[in-house]
N, CA, C and O of each residue as an XYZ file, in Angstrom:
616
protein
N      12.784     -5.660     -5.644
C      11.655     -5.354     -6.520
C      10.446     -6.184     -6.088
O      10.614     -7.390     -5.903
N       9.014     -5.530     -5.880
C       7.859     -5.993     -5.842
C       7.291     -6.444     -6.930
O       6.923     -5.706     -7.844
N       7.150     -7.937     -6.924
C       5.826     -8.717     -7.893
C       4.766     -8.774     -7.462
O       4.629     -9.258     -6.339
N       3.498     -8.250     -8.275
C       2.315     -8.667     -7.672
C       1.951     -9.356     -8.623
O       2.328     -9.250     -9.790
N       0.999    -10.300     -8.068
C       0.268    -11.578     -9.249
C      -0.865    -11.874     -8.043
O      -1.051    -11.347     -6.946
N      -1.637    -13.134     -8.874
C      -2.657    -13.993     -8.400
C      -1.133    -15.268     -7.712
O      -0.012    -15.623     -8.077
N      -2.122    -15.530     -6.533
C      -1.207    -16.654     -6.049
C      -1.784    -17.930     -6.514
O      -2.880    -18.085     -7.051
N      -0.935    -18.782     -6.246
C      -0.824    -19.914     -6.605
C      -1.262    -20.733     -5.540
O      -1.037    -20.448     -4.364
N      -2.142    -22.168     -6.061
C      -2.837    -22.643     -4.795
C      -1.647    -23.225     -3.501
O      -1.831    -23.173     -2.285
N      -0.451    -23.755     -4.216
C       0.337    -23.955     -2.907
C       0.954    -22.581     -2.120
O       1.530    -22.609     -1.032
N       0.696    -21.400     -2.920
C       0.824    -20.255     -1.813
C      -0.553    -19.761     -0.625
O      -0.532    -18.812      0.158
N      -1.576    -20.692     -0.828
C      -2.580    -20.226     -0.529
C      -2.371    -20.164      1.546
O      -2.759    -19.337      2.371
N      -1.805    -21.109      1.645
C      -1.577    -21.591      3.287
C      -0.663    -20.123      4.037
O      -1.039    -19.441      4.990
N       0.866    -19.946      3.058
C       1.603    -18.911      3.401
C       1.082    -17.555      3.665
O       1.465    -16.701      4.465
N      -0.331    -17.557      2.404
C      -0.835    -16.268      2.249
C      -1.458    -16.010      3.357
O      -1.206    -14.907      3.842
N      -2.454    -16.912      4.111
C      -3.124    -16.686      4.915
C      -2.237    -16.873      6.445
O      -2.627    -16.262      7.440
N      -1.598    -17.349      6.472
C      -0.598    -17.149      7.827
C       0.099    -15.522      7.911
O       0.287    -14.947      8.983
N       0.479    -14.842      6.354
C       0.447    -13.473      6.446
C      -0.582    -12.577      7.215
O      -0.513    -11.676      8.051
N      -1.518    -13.212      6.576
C      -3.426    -12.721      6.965
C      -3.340    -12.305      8.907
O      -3.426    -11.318      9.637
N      -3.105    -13.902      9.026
C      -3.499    -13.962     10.385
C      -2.534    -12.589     11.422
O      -2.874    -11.562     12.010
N      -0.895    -13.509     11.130
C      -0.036    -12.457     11.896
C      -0.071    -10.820     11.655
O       0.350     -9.951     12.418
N      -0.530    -10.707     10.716
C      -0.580     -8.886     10.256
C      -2.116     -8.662     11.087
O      -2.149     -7.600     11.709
N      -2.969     -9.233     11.150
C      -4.547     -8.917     11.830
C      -4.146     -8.769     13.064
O      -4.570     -7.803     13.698
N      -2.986     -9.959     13.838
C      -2.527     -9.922     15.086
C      -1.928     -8.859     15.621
O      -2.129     -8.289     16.693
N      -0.981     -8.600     14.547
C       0.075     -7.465     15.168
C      -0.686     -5.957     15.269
O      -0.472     -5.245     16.250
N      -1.604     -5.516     14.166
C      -2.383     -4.172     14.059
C      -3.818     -4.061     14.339
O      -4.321     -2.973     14.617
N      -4.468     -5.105     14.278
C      -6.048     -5.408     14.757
C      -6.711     -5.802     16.086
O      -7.620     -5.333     16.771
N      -5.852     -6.899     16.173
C      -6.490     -7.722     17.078
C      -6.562     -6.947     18.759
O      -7.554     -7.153     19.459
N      -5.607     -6.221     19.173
C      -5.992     -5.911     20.207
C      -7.413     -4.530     20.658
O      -7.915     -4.260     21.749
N      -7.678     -3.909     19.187
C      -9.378     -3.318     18.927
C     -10.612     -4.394     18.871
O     -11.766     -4.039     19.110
N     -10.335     -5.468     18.602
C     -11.314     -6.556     18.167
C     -11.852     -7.048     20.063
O     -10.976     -7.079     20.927
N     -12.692     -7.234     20.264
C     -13.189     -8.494     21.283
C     -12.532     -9.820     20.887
O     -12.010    -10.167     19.827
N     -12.692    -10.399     21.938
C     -12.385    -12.302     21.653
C     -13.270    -12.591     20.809
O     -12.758    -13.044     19.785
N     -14.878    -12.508     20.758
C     -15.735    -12.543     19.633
C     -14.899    -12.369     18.111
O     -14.858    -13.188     17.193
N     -14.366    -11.243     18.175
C     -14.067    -10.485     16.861
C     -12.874    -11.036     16.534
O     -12.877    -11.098     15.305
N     -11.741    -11.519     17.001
C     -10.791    -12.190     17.223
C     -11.243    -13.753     16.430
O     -10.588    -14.050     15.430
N     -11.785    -14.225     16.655
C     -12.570    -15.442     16.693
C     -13.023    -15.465     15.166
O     -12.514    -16.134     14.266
N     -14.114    -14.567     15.077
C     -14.702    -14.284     13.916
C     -13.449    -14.586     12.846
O     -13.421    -15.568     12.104
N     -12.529    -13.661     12.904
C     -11.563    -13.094     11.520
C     -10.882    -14.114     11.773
O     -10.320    -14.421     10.721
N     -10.490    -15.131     12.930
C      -9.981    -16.803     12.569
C     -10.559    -17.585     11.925
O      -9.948    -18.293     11.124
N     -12.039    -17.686     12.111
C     -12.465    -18.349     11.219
C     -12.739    -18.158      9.810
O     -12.729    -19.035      8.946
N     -12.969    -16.998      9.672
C     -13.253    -16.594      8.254
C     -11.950    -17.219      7.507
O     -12.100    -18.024      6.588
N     -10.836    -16.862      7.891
C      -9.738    -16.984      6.996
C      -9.265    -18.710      7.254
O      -8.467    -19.113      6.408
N      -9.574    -19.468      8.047
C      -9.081    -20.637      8.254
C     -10.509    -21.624      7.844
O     -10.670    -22.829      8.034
N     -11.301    -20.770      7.313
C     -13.068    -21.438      6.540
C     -12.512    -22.598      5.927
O     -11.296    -22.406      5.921
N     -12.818    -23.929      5.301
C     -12.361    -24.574      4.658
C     -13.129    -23.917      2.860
O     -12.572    -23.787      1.770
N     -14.488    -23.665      3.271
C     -14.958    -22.875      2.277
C     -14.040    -21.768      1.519
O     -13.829    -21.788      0.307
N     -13.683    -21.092      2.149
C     -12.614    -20.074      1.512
C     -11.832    -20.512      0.276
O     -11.876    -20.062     -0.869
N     -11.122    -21.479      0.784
C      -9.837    -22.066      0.683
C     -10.497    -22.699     -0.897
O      -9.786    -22.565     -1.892
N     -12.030    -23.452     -1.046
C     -12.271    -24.350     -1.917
C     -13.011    -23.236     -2.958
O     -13.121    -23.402     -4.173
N     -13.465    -22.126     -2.237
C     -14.137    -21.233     -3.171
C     -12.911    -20.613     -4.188
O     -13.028    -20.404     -5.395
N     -11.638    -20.368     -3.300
C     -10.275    -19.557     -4.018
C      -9.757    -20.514     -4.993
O      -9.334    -20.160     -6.094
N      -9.803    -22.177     -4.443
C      -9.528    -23.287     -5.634
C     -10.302    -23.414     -7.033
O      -9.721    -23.608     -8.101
N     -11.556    -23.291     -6.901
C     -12.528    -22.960     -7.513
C     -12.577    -21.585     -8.617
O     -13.356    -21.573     -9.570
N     -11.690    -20.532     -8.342
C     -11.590    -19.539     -9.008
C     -12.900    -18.438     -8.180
O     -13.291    -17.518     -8.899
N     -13.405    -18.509     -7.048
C     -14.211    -17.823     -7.057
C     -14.319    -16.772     -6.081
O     -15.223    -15.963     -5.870
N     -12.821    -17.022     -5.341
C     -12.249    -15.848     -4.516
C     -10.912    -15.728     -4.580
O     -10.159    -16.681     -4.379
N     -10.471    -14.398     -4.901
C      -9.522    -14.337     -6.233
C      -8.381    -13.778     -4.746
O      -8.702    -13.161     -3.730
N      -7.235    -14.221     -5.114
C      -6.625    -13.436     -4.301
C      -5.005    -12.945     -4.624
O      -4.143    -13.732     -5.014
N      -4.804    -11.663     -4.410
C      -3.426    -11.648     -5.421
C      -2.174    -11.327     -4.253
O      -2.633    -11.087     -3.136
N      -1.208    -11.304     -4.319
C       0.046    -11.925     -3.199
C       1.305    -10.646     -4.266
O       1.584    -10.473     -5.453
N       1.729    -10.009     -2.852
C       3.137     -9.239     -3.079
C       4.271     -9.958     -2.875
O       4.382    -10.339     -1.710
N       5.263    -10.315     -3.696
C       6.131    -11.067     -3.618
C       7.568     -9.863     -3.517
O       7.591     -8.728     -3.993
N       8.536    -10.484     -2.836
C       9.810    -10.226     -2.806
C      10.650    -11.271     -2.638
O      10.663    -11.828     -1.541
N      11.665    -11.811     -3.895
C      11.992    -12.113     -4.352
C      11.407    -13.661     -3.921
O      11.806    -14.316     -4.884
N      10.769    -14.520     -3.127
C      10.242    -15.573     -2.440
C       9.265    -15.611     -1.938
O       8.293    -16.355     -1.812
N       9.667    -14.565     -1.599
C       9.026    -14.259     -0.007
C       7.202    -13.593     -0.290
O       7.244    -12.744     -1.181
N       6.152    -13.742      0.099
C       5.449    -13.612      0.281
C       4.766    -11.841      1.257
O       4.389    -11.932      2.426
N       4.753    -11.107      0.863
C       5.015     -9.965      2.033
C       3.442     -8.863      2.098
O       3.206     -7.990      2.934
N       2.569     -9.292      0.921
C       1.051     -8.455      1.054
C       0.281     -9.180      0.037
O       0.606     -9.471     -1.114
N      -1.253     -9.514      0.951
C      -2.116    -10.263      0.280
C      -3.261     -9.383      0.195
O      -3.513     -8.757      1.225
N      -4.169     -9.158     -1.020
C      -5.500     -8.696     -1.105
C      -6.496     -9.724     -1.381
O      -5.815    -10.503     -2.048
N      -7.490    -10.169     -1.320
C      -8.595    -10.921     -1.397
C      -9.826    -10.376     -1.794
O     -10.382     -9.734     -0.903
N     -10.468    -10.448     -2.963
C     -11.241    -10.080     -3.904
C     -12.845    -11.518     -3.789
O     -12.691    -12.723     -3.984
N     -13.951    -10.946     -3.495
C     -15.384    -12.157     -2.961
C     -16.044    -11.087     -4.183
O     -15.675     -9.960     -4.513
N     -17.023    -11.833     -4.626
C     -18.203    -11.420     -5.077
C     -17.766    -10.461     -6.186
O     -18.244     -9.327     -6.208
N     -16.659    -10.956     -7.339
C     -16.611     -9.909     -8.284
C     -16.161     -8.318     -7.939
O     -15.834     -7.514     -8.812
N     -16.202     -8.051     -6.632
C     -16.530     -6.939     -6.324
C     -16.122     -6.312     -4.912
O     -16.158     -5.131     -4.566
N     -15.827     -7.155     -4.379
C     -15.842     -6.736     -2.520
C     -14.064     -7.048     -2.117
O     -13.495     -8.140     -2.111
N     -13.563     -5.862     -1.846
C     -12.178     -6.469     -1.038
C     -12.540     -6.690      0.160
O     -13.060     -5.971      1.013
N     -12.047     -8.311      0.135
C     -11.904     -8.875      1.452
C     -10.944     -8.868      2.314
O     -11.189     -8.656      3.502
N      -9.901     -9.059      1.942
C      -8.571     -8.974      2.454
C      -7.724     -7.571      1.748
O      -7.642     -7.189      0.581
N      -7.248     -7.111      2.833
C      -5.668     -6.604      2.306
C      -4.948     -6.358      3.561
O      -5.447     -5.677      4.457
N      -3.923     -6.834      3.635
C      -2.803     -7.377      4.441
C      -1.276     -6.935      4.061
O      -0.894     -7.635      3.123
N      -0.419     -6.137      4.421
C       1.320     -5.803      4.291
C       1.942     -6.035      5.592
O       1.623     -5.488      6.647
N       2.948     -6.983      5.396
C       3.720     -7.478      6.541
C       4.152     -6.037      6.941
O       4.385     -5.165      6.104
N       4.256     -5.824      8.523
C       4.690     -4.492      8.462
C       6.147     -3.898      8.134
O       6.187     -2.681      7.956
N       7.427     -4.669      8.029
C       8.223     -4.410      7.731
C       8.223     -3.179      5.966
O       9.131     -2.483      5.511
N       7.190     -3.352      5.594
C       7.178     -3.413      3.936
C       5.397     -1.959      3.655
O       4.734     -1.539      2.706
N       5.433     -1.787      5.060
C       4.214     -0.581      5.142
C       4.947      0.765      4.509
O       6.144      1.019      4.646
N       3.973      1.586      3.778
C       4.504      2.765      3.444
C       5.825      2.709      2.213
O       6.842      3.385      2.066
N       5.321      1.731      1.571
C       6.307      1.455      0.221
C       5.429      0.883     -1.019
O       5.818     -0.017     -1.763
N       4.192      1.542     -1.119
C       3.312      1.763     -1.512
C       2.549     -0.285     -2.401
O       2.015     -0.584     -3.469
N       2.871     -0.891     -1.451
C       2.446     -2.384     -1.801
C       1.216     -2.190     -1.711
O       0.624     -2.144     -2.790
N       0.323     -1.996     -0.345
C      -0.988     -1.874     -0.486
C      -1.859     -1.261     -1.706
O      -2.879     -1.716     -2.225
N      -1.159     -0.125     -1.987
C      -1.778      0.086     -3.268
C      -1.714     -0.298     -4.632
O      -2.578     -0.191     -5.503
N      -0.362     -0.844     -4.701
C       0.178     -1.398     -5.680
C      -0.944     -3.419     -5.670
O      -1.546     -3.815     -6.668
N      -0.904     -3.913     -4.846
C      -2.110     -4.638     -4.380
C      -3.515     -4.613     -5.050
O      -4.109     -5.453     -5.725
N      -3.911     -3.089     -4.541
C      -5.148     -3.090     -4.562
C      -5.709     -2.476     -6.073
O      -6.833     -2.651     -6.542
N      -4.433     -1.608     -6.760
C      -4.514     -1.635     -8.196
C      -4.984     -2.742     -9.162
O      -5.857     -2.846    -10.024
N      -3.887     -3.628     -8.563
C      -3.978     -5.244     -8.946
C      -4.993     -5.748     -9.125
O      -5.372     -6.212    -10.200
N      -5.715     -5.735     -7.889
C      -6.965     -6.412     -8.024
C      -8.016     -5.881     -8.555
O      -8.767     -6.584     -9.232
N      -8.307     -4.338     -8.317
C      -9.248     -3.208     -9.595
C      -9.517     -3.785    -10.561
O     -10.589     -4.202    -11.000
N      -7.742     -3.842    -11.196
C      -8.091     -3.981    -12.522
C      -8.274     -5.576    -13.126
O      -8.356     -6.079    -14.247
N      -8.285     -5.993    -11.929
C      -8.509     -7.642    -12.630
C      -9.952     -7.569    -12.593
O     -10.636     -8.290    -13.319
N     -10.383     -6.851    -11.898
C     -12.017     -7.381    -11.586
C     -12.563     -6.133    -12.822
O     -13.482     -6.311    -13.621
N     -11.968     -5.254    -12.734
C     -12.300     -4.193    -14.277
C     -12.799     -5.441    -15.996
O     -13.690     -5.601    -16.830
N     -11.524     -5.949    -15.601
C     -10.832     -6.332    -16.834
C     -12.265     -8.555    -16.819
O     -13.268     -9.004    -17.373
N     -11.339     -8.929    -15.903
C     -12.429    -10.069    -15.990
C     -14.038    -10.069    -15.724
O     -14.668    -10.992    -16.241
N     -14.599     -9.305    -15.117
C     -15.674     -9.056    -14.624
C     -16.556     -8.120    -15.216
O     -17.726     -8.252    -15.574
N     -15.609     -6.925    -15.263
C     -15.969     -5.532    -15.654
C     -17.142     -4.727    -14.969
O     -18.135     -4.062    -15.264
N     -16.450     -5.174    -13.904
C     -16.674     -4.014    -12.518
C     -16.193     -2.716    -12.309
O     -14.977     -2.718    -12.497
N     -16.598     -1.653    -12.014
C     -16.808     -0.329    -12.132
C     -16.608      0.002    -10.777
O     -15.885      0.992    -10.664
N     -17.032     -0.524     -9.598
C     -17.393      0.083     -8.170
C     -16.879     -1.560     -7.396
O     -16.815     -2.637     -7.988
N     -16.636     -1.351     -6.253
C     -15.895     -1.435     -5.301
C     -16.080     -1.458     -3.643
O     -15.942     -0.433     -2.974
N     -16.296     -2.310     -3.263
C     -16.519     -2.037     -1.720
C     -15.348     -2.917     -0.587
O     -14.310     -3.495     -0.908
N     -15.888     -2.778      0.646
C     -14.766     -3.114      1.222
C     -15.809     -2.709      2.611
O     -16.690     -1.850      2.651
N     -15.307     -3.756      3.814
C     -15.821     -3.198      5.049
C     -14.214     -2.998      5.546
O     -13.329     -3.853      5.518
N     -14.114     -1.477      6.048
C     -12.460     -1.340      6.158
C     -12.208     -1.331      7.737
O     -12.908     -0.675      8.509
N     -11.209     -2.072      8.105
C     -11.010     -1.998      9.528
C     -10.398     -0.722     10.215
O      -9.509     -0.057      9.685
N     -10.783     -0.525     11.070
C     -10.128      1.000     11.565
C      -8.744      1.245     11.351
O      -8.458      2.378     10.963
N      -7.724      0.340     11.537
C      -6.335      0.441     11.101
C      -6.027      0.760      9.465
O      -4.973      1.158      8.968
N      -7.664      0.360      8.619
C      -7.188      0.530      7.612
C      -7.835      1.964      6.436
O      -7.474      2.287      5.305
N      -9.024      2.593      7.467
C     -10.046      3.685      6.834
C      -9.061      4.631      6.264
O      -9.347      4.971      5.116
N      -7.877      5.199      6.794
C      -7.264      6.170      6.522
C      -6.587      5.956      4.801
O      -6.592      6.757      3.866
N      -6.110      4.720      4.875
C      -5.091      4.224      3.819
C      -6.452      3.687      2.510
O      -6.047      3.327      1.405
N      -8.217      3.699      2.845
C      -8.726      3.453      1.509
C      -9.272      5.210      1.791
O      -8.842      5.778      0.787
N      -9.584      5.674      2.168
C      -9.712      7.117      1.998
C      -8.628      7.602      1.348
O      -9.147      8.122      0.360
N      -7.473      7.769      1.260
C      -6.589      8.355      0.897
C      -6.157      7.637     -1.071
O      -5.376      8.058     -1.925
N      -6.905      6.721     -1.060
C      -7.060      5.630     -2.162
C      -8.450      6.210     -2.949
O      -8.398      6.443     -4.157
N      -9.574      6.403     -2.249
C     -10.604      7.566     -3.232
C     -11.771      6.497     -2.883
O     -12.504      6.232     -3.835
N     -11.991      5.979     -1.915
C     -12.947      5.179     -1.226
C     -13.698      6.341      0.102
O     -13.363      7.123      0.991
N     -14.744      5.828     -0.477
C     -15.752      6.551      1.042
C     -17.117      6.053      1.550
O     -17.948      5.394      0.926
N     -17.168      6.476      2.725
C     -17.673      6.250      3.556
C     -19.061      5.427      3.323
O     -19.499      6.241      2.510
N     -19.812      4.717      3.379
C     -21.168      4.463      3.110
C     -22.197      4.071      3.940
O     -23.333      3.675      3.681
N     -21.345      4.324      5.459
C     -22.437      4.384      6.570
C     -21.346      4.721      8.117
O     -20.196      5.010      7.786
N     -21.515      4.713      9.205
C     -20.869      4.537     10.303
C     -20.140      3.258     10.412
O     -20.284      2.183      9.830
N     -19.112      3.771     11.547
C     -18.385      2.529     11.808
C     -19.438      1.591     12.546
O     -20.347      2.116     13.189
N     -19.318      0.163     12.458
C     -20.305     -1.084     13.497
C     -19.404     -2.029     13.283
O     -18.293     -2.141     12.763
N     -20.316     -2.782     13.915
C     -19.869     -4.169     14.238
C     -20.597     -5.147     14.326
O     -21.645     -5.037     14.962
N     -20.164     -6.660     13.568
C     -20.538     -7.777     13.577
C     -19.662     -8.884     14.200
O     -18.471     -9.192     14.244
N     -20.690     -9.267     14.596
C     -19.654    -10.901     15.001
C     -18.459    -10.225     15.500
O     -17.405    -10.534     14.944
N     -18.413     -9.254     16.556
C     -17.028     -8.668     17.082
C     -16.558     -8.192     16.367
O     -16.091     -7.170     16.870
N     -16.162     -8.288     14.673
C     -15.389     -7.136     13.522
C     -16.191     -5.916     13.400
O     -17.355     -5.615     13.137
N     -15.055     -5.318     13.708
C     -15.341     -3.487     13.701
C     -14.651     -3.199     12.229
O     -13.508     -3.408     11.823
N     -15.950     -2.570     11.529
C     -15.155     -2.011     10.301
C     -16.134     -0.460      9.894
O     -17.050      0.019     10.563
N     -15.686     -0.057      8.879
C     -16.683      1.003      7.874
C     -16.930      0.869      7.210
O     -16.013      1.344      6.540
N     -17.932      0.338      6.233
C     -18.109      0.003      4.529
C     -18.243      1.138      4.332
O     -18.810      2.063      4.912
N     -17.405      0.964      3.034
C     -17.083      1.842      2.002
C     -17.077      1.456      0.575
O     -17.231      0.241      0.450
N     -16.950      2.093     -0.543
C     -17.256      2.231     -1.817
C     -16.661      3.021     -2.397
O     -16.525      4.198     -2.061
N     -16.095      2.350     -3.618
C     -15.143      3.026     -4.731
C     -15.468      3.106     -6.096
O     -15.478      1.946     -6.509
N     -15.697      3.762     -6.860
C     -15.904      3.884     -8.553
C     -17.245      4.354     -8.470
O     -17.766      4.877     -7.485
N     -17.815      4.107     -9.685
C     -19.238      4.187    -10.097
C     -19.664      3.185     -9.763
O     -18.909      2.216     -9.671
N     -21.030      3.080     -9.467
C     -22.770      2.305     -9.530
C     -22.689      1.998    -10.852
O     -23.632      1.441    -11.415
């Protein structure tokens, strides 16, 4: 059985070692070394880490029975930053079960309506199919290739 919750700050290290190896195994070889680089630092920021201590980047963690197995990451009230499923555990509907999670926390604490996300190409198919779209061409920064996109109402 899948638990989803907000993690806990001593899960915060595990969560993001999920982060990294899942970016590795499905991303990283689309990314440049630039882009590679980029999405190391973002997630190994010390900022991150003190903003998520802080309460101000929310991040919620799929558990099986210990084990740690899909992370979403919620910035700005509003923006998914992260979402991450070890791949063993793809197509058993965690990601969405995840990203429900976090909706409705940001519905519920915030009372946010809409939704964005810059989605990485591995991941456009799986927020399209979620009721997210498009809000400009694919680009790139700092080497990350993504699509922003947008969910709910304005």
């Amino acid at each position: 059985m899948v638990e989803i919750r907000e993690i806990k700050a001593k899960e915060y290290a595990p969560a993001m070692k999920l982060v990294w190896q899942t970016f590795l195994q499905f991303e990283a070889a689309t990314y440049s070394r630039e882009g590679v680089e980029s999405f190391q630092e973002f997630i190994e920021d010390p900022l991150l880490q003190q903003m998520f201590l802080e309460g101000k980047y929310i991040i919620h963690g799929a558990f099986v029975e210990d084990e740690i197995v899909g992370v979403a990451g919620l910035r700005n009230f509003n923006h998914i930053s992260l979402l991450f499923v070890k791949k063993q555990y793809h197509r058993m509907g965690i990601a969405t079960g995840l990203l429900d999670s976090m909706i409705a926390f940001a519905k519920k604490a915030y009372r946010e309506h809409s939704f964005t996300v810059n989605a990485a190409p591995y991941a456009v198919g799986f927020y399209h199919k979620y009721g997210f779209y498009d809000t400009g061409r694919e680009r790139e920064q700092d080497g990350v290739i993504y699509t922003p996109m947008r969910y709910g109402i304005l």
